[in-house]
C-alpha positions in Angstrom: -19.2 -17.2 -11.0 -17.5 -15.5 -14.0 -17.8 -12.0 -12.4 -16.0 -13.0 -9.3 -12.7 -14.5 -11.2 -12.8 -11.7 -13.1 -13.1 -9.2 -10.3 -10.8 -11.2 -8.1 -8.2 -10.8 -11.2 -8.5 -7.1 -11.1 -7.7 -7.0 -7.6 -4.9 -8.8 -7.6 -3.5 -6.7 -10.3 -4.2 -3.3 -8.2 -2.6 -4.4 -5.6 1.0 -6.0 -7.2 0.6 -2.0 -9.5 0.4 -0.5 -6.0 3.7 -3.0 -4.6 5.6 -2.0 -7.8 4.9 1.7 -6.7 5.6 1.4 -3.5 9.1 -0.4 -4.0 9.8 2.0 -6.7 9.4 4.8 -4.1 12.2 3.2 -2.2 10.2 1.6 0.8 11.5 -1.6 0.5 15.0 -0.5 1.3 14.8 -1.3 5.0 12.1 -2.8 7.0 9.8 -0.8 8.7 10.6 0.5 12.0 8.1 2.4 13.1 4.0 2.0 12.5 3.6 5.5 10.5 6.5 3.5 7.8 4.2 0.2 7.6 1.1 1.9 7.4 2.2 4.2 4.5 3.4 1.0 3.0 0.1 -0.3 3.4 -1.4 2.4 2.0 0.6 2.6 -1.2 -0.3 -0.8 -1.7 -4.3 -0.3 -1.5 -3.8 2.7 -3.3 -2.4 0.8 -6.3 -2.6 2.4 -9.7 -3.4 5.9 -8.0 0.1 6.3 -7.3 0.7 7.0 -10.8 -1.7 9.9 -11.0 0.3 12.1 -8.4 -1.4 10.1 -5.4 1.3 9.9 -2.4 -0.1 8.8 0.9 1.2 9.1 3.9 -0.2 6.4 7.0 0.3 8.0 10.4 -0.5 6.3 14.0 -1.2 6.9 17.4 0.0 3.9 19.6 -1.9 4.5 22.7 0.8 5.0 25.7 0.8 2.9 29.4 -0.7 4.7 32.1 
């Protein structure tokens, strides 16, 4: 029981480290409006503490078109 708080802590904490990067970086200015924006958002986010060590990713996406 003790291990999961404390592992649920430390995720938590990666991901607000990986917010503060990502809002540092500037995405937070505007909203998103296109997927490739929100899913390099996302990935900033996951990527938490990585960001500080050079990490930079960038989330691309393929929305499939109508026929």
């Amino acid at each position: 029981m003790r291990i999961g708080s404390i592992l649920g802590l430390i995720v938590v904490v990666w991901l607000v480290i990986g917010a503060i990067a990502a809002g540092q970086r500037g995405y937070y200015n505007a909203p998103p409006a296109q997927c490739s924006q929100f899913a390099t958002i996302a990935l900033n986010i996951v990527a938490g503490p990585l960001n500080y060590t050079g990490l930079d990713p960038q989330g691309g996406c393929e929305v499939p078109q109508p026929s």
